[in-house]
N, C-alpha and C positions, 0 to 999 in steps of 0.2 A: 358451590363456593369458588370453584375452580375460575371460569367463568367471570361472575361478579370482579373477583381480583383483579384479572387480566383486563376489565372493563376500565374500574376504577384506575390501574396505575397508566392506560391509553390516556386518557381523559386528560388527568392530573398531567400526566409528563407534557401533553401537546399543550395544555393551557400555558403551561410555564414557559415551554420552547417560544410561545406566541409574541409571549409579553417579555422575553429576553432573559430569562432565568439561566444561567449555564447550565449545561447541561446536565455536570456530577452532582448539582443539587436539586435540579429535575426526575433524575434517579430516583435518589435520597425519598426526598418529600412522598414520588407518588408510591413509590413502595409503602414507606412508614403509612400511608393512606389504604393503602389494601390489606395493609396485614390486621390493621385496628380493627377489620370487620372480625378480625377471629380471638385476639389477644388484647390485654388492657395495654393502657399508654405503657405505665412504667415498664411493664415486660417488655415490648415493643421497641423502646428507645434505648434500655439496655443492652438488648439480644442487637440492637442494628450497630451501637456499638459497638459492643466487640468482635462483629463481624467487620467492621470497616476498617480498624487495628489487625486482624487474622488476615485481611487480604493486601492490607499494604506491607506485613513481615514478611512477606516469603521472601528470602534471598536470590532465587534468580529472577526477579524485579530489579536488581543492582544493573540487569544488563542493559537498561532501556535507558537510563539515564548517561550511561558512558557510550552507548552506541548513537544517541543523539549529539552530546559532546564530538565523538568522531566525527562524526555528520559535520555540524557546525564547523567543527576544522578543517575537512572539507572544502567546504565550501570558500573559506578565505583563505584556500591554500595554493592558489592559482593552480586547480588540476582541471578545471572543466575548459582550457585553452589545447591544452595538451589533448586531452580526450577527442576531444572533435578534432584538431590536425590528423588525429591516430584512424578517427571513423572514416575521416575525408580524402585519404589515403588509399585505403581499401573501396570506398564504394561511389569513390568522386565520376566516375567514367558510366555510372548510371541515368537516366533521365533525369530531370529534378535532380541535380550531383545534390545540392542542398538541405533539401526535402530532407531526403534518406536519410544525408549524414546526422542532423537535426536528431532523423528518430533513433540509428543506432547509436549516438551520443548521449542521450535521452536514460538509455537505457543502462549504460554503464554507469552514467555520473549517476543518476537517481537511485543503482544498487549503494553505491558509494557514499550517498549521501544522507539516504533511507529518507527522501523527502523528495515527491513529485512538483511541490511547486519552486522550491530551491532547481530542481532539475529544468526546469521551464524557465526559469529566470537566469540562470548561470549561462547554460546552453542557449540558449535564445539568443538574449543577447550577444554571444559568440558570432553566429552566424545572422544575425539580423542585416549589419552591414552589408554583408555579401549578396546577401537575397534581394538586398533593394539595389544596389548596383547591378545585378544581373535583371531585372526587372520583376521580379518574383512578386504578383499582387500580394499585398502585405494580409488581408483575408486568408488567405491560403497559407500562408508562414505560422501564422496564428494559430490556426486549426490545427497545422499538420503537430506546432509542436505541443500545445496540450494532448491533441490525443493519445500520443506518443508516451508524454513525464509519467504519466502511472505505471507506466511498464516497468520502470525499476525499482517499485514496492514486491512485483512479485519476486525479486532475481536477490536474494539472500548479499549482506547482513537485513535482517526486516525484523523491524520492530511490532510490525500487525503481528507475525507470525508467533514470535516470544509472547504478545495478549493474548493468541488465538491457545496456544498449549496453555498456559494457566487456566484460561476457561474452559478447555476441554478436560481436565481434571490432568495435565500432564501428559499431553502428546509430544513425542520426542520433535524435540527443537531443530536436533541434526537432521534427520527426517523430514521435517519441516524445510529447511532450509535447502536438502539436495530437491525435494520435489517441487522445488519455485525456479527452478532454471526454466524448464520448459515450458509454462504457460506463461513465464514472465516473457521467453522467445517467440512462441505465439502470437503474444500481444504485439509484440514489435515489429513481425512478423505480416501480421495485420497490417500494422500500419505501413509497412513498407510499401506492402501492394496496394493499398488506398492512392499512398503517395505516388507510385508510380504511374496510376492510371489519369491522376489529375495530371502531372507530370506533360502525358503523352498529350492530353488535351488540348492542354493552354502552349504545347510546344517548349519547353523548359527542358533544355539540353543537359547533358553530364558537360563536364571539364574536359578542353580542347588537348589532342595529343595520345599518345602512349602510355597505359602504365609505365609508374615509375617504382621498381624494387627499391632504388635506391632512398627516394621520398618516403617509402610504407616504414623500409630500413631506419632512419632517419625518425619517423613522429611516431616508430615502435618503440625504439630508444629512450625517447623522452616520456613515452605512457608509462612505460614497465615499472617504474615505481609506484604510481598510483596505483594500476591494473594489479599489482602485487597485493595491497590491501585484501582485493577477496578472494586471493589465493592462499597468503597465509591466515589470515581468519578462520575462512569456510574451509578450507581445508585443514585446520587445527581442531576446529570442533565435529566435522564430521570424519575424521581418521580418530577421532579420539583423544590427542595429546592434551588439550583443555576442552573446559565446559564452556557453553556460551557465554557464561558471566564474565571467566576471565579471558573470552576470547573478546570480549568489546571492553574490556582494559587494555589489552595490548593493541585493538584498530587504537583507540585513544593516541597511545602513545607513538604508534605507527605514523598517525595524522599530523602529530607533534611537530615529529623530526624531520618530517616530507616538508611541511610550512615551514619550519625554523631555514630547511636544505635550499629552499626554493625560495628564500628572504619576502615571504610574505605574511607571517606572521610575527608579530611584535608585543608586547609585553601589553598594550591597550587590546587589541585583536581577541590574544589572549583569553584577556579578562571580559571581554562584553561574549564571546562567544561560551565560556562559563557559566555566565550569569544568564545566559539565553537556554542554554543548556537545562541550567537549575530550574527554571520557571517553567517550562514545558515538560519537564520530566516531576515536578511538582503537580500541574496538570493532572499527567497522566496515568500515575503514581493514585490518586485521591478519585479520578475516577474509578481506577481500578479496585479501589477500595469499599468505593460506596457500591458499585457493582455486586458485593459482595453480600450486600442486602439485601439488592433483587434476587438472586440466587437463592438465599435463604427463602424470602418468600414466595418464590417459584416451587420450590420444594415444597414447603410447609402448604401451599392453597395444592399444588399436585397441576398446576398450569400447562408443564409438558404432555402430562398423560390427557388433561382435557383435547390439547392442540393436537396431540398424536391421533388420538383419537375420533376427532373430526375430520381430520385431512382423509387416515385410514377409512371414514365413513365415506366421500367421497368418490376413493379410487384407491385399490389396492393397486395402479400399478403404475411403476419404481418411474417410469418416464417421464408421466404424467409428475406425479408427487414432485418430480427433480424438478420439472416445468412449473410448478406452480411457487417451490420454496424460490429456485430465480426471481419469476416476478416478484414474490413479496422483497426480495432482497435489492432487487434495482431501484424498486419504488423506494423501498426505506433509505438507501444509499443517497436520494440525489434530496434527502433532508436534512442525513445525519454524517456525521466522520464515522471513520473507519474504526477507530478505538472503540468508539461505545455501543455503535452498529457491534461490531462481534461480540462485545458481552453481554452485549441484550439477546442477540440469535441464534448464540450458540447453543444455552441452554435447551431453549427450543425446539433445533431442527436436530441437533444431533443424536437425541436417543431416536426419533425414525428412522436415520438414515443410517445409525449403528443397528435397527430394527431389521430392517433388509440388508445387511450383512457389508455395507460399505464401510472401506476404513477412514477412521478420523483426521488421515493427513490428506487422504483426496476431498472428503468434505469439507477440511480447512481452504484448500488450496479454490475450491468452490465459491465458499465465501467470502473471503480474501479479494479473489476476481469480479466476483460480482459489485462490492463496496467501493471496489480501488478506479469504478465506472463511476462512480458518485462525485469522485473528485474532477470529471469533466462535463458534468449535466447540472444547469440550472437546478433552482434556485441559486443552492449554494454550494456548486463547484466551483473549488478555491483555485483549484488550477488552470481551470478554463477562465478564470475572468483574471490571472495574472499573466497568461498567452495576451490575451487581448491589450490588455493595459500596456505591455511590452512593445505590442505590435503595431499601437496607438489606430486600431482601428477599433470596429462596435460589434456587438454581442448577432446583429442584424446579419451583419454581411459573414460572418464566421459561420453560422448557425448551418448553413446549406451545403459548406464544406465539413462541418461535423456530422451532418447525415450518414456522407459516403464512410467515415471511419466507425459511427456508429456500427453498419451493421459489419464492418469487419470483423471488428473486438468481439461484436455479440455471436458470429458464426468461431470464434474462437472461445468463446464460454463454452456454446456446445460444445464440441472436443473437450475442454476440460471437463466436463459434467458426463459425458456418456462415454469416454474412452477414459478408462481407468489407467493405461499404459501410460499419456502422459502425464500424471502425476505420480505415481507410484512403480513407474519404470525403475527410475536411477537409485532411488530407496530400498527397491528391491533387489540391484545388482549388488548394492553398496551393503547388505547385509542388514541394512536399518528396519528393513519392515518384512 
């Protein structure tokens, strides 16, 4: 039965995906389609029912809608100017000075903003100017900064991470959020050294002169309010003082008063970033819901334990199993988002790898990584074709400089998937796990 189910809701959900179906009702449908093999209709559509109500109630689901809200103020709140003078300060006297600062900008504005391709479009355009007056092939500006924007999905406030604990049955979120520092710095990390080796190639000099203290002094000044955001947040909710719900009430209102300080946001701004806010967090809110289906009849067919059970048929051992749940996650990632990618996989992969004794926040922070690559690999990586579009070059000439960062990221999956320390280091010092 097991089996047949997981067949059937493949089938159905790819048909739908083909022919444009959204997603959360792709869900929907090929579940209600798998479970019909074992339950009448009426049972079927009421049981999915009030599973789709049970998983949009849960209360800290309030946080995803007010930390997109922060996001979007954010965004119109003139801080990704600031952010890059601040990156470009510290690491301007590097090869590629641009490159870099692109990626460690990348990283801060996209924790800030909890959205890699806002991080790609703010930040980009920032420094696009500069790159083309230094002569920087606009290919290589392109590349460097998509590969780069995903890197502050892993670096907390993260809204994957608040989807990835719901679906793992309540994996602590503080938890969550200390163990994304370090593979979100990884990632950046990666891309740093990508960047610097094209860097050295094409001859792409740092900025002429001596550190300036007084400049770093200067565009620290003007960061520290923003940079403040995920200090007091992340450090609100992982010391304890609030929970993450009301910790992205107060980025909200954080983001408010930064826009209103910084006279960029205004009473229209406001309101479209609201209403951007509402629609997206309506999204993601109704996928989460319908999600709630699959789950049930993931359960109810026993799909886990078929899948567990086949992979265990394969290979009892932990490397391999890690190695093959990545491919199936990379492939699935450069089809689907990150939101619905985790509540379809978690189910899934998670009782094996709680099977062989890994914990749930390293296996979060696994798949999290491995999806948050989806958003820079064709088909439909959103972030990769708004690098390009930015960068007014083609998908052709990008593609050869996204090789070299390819395998960066992927030599930094490893680490996150076979070295437990970076993900459950700072969780473990910080008493969370």
């Amino acid at each position: 039965m097991a089996w047949q189910a997981l067949f059937t809701i493949l089938i159905v959900m790819a048909i739908f995906l083909v022919i444009g179906v959204p997603i959360s009702y792709a869900i929907a449908i090929s579940s209600l389609a798998a479970i019909l093999q074992s339950v009448p209709l009426d049972v079927a559509v009421l049981t999915a029912a009030q599973r789709t109500f049970v998983g949009m109630s849960k209360f800290s689901l309030t946080a995803i809608p007010f930390f997109i809200l922060a996001g979007n103020l954010m965004n119109q709140g003139g801080i990704a100017k600031r952010i890059v003078d601040f990156v470009l300060a510290i690491l301007g006297k590097l090869p590629g000075s641009l490159l870099v600062t692109n990626i460690g900008a990348n990283a801060l504005f996209g924790a800030i903003s909890g959205s890699a391709s806002a991080a790609a479009a703010a930040v980009g355009s920032m420094v696009r100017e500069g790159e083309e007056e230094a002569g920087y092939d606009p290919a290589v500006s392109a590349a460097t900064n998509a590969a780069s924007a995903p890197s502050g999905l892993l670096i907390p406030p993260s809204n994957a991470m608040i989807t990835y604990s719901l679906a793992s049955g309540g994996t602590s979120v503080a938890a969550l959020f200390l163990a994304g520092y370090v593979p979100g710095l990884i990632w950046a990390g990666a891309c740093i050294i990508g960047a610097l080796i094209i860097a050295t190639r094409k001859g792409y000099k740092g900025q002429a002169g001596k550190f300036s203290w007084s400049n770093l002094g200067k565009a620290t000044l003007a960061a520290i309010p923003a940079l403040s955001l995920i200090v007091v947040v992340i450090g609100g909710i992982i010391g304890g003082i609030f929970t993450a719900t009301e910790g992205s009430a107060i980025a909200v209102v954080y983001a408010l008063i930064l826009g209103v300080f910084y006279k960029n946001i205004t009473v229209k701004s406001l309101w479209d970033a609201t209403v951007e806010a509402a629609k997206m967090s309506g999204m993601v809110i109704f996928l989460i819901g319908v999600s709630n289906i699959l789950g049930w009849v993931m359960a109810f067919t026993q799909i886990p334990q078929a899948i567990s059970g086949a992979l265990l048929g394969i290979t009892d051992n932990q490397i391999i199993l890690l190695l093959i749940m990545n491919v199936i996650l990379l492939v699935a990632g450069t089809f689907m988002d990150v939101t619905p990618a985790i509540l379809i996989f978690t189910p899934l992969f998670l009782p094996i790898v709680k099977g062989f004794g890994m914990h749930p926040v390293q296996f979060g922070l696994i798949l999290i990584y491995n999806l948050c690559i989806g958003n820079i690999t064709p088909p439909v990586g959103n972030t990769l074709f708004v690098a390009i579009k930015l960068g007014k070059t083609s998908l052709g000439k990008v593609m050869p400089h996204m090789l070299l960062y390819y395998a960066f990221i992927l030599i930094g999956l490893m680490l996150v998937t076979y070295v437990p320390f970076f993900t459950l280091g700072l969780p473990m010092m910080s008493g969370l796990v």
